[in-house]
ZADO-1210 file (C-alpha; in nm, 4 decimals, padded with zeros to 6 digits):
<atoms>
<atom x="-00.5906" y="07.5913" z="02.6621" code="UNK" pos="1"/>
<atom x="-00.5915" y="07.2026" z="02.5792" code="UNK" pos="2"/>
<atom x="-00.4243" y="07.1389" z="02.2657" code="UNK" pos="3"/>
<atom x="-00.4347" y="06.7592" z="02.1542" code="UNK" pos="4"/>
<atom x="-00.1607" y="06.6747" z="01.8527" code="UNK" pos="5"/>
<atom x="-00.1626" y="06.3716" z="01.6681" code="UNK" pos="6"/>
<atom x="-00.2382" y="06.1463" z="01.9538" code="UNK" pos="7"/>
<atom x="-00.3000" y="05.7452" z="01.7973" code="UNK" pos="8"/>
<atom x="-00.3866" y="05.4890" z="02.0369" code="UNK" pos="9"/>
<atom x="-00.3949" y="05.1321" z="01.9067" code="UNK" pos="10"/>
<atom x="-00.5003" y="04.7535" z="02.0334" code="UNK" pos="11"/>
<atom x="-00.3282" y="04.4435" z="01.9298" code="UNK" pos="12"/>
<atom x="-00.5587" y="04.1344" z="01.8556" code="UNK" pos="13"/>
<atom x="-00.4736" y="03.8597" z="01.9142" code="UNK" pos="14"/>
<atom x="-00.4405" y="03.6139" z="01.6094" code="UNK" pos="15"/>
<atom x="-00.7582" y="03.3330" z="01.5828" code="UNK" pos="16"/>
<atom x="-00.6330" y="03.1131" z="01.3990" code="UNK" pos="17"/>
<atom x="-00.2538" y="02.8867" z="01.3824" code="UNK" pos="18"/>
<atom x="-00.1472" y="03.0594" z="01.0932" code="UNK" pos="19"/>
<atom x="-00.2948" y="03.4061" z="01.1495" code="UNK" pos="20"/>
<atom x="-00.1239" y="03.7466" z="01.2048" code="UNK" pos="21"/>
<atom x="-00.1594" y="03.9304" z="01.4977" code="UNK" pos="22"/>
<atom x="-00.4322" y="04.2263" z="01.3971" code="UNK" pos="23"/>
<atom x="-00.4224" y="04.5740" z="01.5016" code="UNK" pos="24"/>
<atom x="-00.7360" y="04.8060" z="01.5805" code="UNK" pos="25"/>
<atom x="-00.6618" y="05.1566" z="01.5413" code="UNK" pos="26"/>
<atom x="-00.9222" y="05.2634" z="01.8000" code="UNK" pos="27"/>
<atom x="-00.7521" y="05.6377" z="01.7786" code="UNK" pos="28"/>
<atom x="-00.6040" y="05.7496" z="01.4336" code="UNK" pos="29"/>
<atom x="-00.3739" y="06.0438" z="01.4347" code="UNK" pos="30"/>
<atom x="-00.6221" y="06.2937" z="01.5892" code="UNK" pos="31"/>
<atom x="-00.5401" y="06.6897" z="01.6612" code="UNK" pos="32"/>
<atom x="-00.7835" y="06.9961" z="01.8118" code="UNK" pos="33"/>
<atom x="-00.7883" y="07.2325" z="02.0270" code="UNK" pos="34"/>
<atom x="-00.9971" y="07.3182" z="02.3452" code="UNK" pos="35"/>
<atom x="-00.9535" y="07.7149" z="02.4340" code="UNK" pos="36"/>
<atom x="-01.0175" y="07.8229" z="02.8269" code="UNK" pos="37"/>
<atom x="-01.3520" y="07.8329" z="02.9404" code="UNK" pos="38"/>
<atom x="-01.5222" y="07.6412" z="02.6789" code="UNK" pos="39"/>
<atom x="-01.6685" y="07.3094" z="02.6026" code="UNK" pos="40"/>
<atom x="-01.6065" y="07.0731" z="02.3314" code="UNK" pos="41"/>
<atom x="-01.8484" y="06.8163" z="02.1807" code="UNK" pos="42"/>
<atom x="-01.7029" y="06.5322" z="02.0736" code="UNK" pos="43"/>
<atom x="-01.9544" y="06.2839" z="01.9221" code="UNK" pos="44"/>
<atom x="-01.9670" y="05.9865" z="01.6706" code="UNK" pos="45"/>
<atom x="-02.1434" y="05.6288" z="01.6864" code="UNK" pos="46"/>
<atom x="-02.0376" y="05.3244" z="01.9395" code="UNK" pos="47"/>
<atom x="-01.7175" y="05.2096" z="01.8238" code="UNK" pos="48"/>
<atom x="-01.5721" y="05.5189" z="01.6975" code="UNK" pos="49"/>
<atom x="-01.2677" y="05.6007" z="01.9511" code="UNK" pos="50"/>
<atom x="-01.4360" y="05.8516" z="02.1959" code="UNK" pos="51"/>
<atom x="-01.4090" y="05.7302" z="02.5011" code="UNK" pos="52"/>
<atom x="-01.0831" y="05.5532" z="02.3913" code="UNK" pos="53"/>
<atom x="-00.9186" y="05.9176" z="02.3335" code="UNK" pos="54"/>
<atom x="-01.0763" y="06.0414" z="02.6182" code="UNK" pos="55"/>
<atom x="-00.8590" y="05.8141" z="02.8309" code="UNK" pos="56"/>
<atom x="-00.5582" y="05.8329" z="02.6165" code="UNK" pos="57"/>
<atom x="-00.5757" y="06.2572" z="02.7224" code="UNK" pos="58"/>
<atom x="-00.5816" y="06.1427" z="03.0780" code="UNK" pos="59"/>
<atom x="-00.3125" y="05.8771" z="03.0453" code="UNK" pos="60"/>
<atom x="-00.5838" y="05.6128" z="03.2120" code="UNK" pos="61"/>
<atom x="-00.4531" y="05.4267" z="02.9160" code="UNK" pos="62"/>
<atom x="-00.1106" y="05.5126" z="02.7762" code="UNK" pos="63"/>
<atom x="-00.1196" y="05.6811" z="02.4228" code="UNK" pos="64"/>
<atom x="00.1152" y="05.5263" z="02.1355" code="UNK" pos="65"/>
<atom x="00.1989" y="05.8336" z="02.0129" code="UNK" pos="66"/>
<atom x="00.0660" y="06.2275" z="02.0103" code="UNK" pos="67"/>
<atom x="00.0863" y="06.4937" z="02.2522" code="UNK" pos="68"/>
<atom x="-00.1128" y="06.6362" z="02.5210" code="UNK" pos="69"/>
<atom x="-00.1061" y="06.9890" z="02.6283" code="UNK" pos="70"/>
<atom x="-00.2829" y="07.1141" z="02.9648" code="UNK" pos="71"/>
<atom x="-00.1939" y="07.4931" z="03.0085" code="UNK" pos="72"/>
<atom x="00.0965" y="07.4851" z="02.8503" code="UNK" pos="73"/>
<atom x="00.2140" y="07.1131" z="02.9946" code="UNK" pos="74"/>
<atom x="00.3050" y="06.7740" z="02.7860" code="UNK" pos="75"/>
<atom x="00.0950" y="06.5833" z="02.9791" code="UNK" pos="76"/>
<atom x="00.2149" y="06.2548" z="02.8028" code="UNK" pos="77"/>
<atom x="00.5672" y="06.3547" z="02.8694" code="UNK" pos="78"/>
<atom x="00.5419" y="06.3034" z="03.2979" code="UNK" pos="79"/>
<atom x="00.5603" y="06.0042" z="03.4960" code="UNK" pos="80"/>
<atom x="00.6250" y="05.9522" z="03.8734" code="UNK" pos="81"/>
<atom x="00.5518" y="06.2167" z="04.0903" code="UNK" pos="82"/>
<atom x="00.5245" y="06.4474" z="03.8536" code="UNK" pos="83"/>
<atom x="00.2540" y="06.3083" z="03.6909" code="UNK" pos="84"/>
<atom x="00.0335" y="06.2199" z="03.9620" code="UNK" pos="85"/>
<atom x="00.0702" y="06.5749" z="04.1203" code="UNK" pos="86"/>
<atom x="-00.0444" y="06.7022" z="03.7674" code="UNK" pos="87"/>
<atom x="-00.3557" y="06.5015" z="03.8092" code="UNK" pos="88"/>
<atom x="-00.5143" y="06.7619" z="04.0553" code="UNK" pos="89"/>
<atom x="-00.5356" y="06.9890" z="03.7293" code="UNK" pos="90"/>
<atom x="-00.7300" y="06.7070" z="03.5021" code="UNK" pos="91"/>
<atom x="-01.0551" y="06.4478" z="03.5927" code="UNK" pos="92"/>
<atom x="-01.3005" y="06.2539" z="03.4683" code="UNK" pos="93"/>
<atom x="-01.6918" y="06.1896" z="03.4789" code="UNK" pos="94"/>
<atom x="-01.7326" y="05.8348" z="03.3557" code="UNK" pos="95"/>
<atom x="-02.0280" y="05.7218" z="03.1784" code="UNK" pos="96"/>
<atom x="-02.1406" y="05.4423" z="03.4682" code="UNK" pos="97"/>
<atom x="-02.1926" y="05.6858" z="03.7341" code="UNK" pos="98"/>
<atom x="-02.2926" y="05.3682" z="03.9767" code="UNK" pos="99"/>
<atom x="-01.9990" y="05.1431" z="03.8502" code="UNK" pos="100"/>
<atom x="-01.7486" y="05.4491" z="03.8913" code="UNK" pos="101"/>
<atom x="-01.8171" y="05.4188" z="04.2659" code="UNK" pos="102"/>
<atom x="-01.6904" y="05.2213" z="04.5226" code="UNK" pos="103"/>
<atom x="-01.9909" y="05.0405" z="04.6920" code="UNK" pos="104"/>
<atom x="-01.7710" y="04.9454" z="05.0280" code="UNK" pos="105"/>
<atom x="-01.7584" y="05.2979" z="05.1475" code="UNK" pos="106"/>
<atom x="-02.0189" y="05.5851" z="05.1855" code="UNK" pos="107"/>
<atom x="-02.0307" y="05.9248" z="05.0005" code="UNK" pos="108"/>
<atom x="-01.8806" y="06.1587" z="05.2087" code="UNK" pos="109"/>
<atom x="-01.5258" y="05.9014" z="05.1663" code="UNK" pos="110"/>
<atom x="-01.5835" y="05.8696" z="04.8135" code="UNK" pos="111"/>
<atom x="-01.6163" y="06.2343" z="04.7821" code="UNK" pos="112"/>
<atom x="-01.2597" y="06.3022" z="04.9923" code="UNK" pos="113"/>
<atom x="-01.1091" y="06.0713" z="04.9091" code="UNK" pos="114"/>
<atom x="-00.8928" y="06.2989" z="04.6253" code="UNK" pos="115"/>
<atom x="-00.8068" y="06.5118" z="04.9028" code="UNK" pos="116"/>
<atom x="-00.6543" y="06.2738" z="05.1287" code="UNK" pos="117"/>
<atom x="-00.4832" y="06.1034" z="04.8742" code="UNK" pos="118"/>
<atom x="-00.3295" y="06.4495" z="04.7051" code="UNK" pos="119"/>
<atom x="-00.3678" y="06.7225" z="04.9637" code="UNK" pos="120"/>
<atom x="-00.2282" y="06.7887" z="05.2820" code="UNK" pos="121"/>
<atom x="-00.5484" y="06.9038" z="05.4489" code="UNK" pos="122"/>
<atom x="-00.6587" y="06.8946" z="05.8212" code="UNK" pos="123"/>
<atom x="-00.9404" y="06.6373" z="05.8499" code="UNK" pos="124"/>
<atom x="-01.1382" y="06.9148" z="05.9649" code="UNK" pos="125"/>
<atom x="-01.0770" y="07.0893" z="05.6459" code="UNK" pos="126"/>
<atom x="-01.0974" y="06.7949" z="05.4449" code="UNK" pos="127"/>
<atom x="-01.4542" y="06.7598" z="05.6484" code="UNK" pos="128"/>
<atom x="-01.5741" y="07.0954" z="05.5531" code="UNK" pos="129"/>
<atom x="-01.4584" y="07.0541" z="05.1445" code="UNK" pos="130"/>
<atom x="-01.6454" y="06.7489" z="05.1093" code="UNK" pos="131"/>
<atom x="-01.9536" y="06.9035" z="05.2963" code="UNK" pos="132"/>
<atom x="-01.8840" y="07.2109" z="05.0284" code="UNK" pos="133"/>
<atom x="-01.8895" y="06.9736" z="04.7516" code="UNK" pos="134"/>
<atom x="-02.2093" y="06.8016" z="04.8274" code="UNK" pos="135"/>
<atom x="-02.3690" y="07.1250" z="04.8799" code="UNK" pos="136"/>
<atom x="-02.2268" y="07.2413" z="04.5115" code="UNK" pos="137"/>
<atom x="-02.4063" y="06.9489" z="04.3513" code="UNK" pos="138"/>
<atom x="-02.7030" y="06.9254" z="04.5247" code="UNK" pos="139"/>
<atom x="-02.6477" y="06.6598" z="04.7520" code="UNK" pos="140"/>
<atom x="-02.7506" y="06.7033" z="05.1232" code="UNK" pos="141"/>
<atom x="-02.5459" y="06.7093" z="05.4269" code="UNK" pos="142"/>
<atom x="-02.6836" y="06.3927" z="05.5750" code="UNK" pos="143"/>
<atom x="-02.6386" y="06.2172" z="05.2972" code="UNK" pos="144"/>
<atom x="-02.2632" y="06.1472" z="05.3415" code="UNK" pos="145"/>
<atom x="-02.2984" y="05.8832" z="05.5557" code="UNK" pos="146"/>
<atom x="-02.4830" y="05.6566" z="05.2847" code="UNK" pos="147"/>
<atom x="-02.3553" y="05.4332" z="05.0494" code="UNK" pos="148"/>
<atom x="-02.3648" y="05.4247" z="04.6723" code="UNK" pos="149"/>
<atom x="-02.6790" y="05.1697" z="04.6353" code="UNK" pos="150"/>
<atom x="-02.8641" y="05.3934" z="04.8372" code="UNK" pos="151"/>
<atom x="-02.9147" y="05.6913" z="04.5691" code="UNK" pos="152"/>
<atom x="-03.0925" y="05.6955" z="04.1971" code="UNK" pos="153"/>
<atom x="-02.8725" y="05.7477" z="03.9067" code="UNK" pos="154"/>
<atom x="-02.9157" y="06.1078" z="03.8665" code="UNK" pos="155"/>
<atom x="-02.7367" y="06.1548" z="04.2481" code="UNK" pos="156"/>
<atom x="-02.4964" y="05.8873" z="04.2007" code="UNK" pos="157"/>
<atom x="-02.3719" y="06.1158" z="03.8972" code="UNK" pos="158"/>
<atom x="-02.4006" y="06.4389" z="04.1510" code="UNK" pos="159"/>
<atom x="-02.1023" y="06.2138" z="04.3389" code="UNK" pos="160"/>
<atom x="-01.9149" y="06.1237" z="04.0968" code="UNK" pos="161"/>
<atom x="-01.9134" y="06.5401" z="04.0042" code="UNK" pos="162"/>
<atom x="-01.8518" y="06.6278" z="04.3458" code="UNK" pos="163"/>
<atom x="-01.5453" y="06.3689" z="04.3537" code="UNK" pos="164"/>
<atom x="-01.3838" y="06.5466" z="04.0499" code="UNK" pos="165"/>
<atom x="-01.4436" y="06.8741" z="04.1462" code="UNK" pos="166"/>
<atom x="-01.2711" y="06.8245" z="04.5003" code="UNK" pos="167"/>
<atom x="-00.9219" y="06.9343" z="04.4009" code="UNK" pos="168"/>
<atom x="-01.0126" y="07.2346" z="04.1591" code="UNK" pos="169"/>
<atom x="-00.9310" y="07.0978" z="03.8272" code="UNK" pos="170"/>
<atom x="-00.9230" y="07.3241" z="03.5373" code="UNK" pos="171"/>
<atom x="-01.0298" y="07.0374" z="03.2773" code="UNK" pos="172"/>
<atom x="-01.2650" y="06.7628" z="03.3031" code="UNK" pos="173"/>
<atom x="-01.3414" y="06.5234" z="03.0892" code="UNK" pos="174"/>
<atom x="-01.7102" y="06.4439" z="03.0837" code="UNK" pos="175"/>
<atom x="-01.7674" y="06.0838" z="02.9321" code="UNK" pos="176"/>
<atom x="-02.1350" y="06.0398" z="02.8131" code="UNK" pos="177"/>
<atom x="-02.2119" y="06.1437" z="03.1947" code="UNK" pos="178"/>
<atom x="-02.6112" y="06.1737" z="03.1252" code="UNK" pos="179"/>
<atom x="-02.6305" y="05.8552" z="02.8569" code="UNK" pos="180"/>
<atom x="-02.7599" y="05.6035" z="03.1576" code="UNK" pos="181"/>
<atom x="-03.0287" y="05.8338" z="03.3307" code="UNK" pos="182"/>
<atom x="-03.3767" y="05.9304" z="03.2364" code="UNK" pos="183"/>
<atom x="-03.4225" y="06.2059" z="03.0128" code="UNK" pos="184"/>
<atom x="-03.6081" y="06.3990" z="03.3133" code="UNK" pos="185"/>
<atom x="-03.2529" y="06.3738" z="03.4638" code="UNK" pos="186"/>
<atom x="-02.9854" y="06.4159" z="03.2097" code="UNK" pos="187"/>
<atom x="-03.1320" y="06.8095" z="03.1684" code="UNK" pos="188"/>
<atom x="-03.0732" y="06.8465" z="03.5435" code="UNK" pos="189"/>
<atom x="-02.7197" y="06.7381" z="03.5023" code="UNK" pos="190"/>
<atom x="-02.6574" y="06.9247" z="03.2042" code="UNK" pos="191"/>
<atom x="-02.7946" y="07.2288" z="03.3602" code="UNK" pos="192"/>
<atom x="-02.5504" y="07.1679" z="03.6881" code="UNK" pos="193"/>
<atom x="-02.3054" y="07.1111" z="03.4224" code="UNK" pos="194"/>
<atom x="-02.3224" y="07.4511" z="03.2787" code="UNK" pos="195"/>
<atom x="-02.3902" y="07.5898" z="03.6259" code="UNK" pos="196"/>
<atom x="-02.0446" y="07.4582" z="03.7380" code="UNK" pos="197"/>
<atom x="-01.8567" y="07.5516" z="03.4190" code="UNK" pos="198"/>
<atom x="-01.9342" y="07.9218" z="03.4292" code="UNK" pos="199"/>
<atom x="-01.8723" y="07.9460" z="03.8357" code="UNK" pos="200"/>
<atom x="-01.5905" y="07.7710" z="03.8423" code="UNK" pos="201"/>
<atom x="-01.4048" y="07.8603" z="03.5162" code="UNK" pos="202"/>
<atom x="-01.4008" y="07.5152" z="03.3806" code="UNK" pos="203"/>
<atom x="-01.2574" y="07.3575" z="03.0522" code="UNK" pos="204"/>
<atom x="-01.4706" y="07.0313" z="02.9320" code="UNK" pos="205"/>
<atom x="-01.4259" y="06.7768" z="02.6535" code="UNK" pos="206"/>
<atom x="-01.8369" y="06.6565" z="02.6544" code="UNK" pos="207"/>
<atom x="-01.8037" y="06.2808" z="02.4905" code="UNK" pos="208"/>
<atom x="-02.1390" y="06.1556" z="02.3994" code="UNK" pos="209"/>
<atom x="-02.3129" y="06.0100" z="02.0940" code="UNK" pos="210"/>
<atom x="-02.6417" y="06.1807" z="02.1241" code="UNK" pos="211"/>
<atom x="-02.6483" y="06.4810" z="01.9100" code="UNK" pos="212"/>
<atom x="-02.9316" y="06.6694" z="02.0714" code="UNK" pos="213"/>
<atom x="-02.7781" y="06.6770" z="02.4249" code="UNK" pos="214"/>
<atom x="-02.4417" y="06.7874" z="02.2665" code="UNK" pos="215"/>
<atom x="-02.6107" y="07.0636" z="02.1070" code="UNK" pos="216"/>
<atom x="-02.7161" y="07.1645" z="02.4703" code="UNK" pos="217"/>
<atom x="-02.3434" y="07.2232" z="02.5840" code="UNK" pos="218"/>
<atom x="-02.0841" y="07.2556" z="02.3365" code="UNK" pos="219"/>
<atom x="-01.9489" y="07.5676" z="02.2482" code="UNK" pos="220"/>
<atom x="-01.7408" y="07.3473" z="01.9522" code="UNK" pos="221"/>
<atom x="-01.8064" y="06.9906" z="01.8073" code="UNK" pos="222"/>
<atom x="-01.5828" y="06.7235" z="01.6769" code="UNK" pos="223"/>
<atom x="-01.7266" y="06.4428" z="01.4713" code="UNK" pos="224"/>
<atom x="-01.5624" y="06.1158" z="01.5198" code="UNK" pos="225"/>
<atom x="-01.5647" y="05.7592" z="01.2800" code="UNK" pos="226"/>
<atom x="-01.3460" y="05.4815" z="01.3065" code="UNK" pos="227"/>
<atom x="-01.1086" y="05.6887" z="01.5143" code="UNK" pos="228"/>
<atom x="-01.0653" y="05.9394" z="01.3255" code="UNK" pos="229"/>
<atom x="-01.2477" y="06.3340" z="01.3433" code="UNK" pos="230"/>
<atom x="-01.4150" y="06.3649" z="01.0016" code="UNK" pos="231"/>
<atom x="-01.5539" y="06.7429" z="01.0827" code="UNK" pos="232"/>
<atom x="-01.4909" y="07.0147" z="01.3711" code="UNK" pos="233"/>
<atom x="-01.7404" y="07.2682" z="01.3713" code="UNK" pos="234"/>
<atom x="-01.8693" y="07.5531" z="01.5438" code="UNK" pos="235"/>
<atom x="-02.2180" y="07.4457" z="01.7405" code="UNK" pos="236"/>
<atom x="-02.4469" y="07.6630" z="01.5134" code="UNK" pos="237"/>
<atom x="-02.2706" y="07.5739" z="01.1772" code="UNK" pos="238"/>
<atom x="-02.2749" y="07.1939" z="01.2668" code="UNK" pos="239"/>
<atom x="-02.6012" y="07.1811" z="01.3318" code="UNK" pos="240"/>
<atom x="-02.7070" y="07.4279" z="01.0425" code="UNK" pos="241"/>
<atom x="-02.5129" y="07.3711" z="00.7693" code="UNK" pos="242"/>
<atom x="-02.2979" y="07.0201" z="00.8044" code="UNK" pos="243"/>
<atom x="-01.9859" y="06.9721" z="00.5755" code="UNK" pos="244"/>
<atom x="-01.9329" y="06.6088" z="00.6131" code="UNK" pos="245"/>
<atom x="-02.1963" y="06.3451" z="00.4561" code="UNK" pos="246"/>
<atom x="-02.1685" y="06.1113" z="00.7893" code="UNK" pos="247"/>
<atom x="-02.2205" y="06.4723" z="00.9715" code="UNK" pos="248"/>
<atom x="-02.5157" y="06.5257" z="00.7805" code="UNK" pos="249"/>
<atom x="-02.6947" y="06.1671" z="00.8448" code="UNK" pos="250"/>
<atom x="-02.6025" y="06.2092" z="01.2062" code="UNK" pos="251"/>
<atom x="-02.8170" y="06.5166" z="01.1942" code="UNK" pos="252"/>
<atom x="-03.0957" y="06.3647" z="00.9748" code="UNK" pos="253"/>
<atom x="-03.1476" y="06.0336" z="01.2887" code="UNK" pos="254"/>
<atom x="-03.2136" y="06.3172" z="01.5361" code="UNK" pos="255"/>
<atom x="-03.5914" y="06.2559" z="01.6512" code="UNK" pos="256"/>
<atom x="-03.7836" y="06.5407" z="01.5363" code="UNK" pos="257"/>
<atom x="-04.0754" y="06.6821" z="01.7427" code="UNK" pos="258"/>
<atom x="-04.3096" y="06.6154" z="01.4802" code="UNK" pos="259"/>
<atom x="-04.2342" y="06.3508" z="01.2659" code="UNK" pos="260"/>
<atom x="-04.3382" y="06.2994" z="00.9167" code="UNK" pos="261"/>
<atom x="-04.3956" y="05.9690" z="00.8124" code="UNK" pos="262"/>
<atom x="-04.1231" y="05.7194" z="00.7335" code="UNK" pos="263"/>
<atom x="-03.8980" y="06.0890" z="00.7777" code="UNK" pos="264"/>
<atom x="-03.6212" y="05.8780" z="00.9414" code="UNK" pos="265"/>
<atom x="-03.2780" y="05.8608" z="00.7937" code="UNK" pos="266"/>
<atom x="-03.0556" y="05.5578" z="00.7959" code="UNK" pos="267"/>
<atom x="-02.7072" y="05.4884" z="00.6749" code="UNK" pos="268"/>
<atom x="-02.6480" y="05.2075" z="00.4193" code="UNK" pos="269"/>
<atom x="-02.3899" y="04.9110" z="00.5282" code="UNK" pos="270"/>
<atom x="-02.2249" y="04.8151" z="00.8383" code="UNK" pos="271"/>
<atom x="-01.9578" y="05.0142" z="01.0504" code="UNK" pos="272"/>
<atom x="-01.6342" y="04.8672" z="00.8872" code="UNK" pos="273"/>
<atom x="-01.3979" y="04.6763" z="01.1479" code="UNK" pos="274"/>
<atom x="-01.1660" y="04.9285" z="01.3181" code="UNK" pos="275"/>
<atom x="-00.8849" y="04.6323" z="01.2693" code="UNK" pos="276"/>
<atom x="-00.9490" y="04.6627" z="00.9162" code="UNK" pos="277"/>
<atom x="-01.0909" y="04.9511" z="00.7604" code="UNK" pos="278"/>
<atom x="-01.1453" y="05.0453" z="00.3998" code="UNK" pos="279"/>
<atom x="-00.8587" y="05.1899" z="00.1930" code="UNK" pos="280"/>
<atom x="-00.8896" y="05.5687" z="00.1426" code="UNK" pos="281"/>
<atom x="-01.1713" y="05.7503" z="00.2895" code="UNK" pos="282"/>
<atom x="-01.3177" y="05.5108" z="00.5806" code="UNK" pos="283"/>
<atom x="-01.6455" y="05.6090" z="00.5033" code="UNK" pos="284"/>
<atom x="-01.6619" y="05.5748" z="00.1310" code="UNK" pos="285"/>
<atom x="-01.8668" y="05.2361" z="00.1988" code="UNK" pos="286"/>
<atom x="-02.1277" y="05.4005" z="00.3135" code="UNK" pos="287"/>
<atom x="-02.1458" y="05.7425" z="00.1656" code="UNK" pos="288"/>
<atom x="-02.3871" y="05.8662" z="-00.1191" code="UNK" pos="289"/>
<atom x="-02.1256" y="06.1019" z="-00.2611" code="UNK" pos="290"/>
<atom x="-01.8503" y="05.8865" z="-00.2575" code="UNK" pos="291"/>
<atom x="-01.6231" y="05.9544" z="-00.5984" code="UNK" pos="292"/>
<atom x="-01.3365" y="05.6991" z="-00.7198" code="UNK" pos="293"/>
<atom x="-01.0916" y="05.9541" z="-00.5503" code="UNK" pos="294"/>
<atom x="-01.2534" y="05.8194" z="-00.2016" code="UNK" pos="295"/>
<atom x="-01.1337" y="05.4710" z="-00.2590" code="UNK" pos="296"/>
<atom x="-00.8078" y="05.5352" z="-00.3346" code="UNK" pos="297"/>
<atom x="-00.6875" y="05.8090" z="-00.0709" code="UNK" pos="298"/>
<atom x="-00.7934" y="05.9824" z="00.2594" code="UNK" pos="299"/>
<atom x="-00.8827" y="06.3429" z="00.2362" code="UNK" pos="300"/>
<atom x="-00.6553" y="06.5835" z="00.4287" code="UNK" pos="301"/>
<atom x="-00.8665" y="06.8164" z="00.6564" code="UNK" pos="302"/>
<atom x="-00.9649" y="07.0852" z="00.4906" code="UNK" pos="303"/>
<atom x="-01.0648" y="07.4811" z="00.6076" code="UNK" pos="304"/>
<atom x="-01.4455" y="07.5967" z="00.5090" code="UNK" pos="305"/>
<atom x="-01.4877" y="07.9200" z="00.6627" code="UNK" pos="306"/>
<atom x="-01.4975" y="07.8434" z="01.0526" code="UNK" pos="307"/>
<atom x="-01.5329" y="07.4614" z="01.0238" code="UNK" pos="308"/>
<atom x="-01.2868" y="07.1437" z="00.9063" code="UNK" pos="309"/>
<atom x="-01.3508" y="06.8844" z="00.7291" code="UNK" pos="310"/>
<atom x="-01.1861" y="06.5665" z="00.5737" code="UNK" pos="311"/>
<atom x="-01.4038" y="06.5408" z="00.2568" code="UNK" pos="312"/>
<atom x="-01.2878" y="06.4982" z="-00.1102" code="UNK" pos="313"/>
<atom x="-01.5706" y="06.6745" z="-00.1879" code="UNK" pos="314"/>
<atom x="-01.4485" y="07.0477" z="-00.0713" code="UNK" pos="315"/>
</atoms>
């Protein structure tokens, strides 16, 4: 179980001007869910809205300001040392870059072992045999250890940097827009290798991405993000059905449908407000067709409608 409580994460900006404040961005707002064993979390929003920012603040790759995280029963914001680098083996990362996530200096079958020389006390003939494992696991052939990163497409450079999390058995990965950069051929190979590995190994993922459509492919649950913030936590079938949340809903409306009618797109009014200033009450009150006098004034507490959340004034 991965239980996330209240975790904030904020940037200070600098001032531009002689008689300027220093400006904060609150790139992650006060944010709580839950992630039970076994299943696989959606957590989508547009550019800018504090994914990938909490993503990191879970893993500690950038210290969290406040909030808790929980990994099977462990505050994972409460260890340092030693203690928090053996905890490590039990949490990774896909990153989004799969080519810039790799070291170019050394070849694959390194990059791969390279966890398990840094947190294992394997033979090197073990350590040879797990990477050759790994490889295998992800589709990646034998003889293709011995090559280096610029040598492979996209698609396999993201088998490696799968392989490389999976080498110490984690029980939660966090997979950060791993199929946004590859061809759309590709990304349903490595969603489906994705799912493969989740169900054989017993695996816990937080799926970051802003594309609706491949979420929907994944995710057991879904978390809507804006301006660091989650606005609406659904089940998969009840998000996609019957959203709660007017950003929720035009998300839903810009997926590409099959068959498009004419002029049957759907955009938001306005610009995405600045994250180092956003509007009083409900942040999305600028933008939203509903929004009452109430949404100016105050944000709306998240709410319970029958399985889902949401933070609306209007439930």
């Amino acid at each position: 179980m991965i239980k996330i409580r209240g975790l904030k994460k904020f940037f200070r900006v600098r001032k531009r001007g002689l008689f300027e404040s220093h400006g904060v961005v609150r790139a992650v707002d006060d944010i709580s869910f839950s992630i039970p064993k076994g299943e696989t979390l959606g957590m989508v929003g547009e550019s800018g809205s504090g994914k990938s920012t909490a993503a990191r603040a879970m893993l500690r790759l950038i210290e969290p300001d406040a909030g808790s995280v929980w990994i099977d029963g462990t505050d994972v914001t409460a260890l340092s040392g030693k203690r928090l680098r053996e905890f490590r083996k039990n949490m990774q990362i896909v990153f989004q870059d799969p080519f810039g996530s790799l070291n170019p200096r050394i070849p694959v079958k390194k990059i791969i072992s390279e966890p398990l020389r840094i947190h294992s006390e394997m033979s090197r003939r073990d350590i040879f045999d797990r990477t050759a494992e790994l490889m295998d696991i992800v589709g990646l052939q034998p003889d293709q250890g011995e090559r280096y990163p610029h040598e492979f497409s996209g698609g396999q450079r993201q088998r490696i940097g799968i392989a490389r999390a999976l080498a110490l058995n984690p029980k939660f990965i966090i997979l950060d827009e791993p199929v946004s950069a590859l061809d759309v051929s590709i990304q349903g190979q490595i969603l489906n290798l994705l799912t493969d590995l989740k169900e054989k190994l017993d695996l816990t993922y937080l799926f970051v991405a802003h594309d609706l459509a491949v979420v929907e492919h994944i995710s057991d649950r879904i978390v809507v993000m804006y301006l660091g913030r989650i606005v609406e936590e659904s089940t998969k079938t009840g998000l996609y059905t019957s959203p709660l949340h007017p950003y929720t809903k035009s998300l839903i409306k810009s997926i590409p449908e099959k068959k498009p009618a004419k002029h049957s797109f759907s955009v938001l009014r306005g610009e995405i407000p600045s994250p180092e200033s956003p509007p009083s009450g409900c942040y999305f009150h600028p933008r939203c067709p509903s929004a009452m006098k109430l949404c100016e004034e105050r944000y709306p507490e998240m709410k319970r409608v029958g399985d889902n959340s949401v933070a609306c004034h209007l439930y």
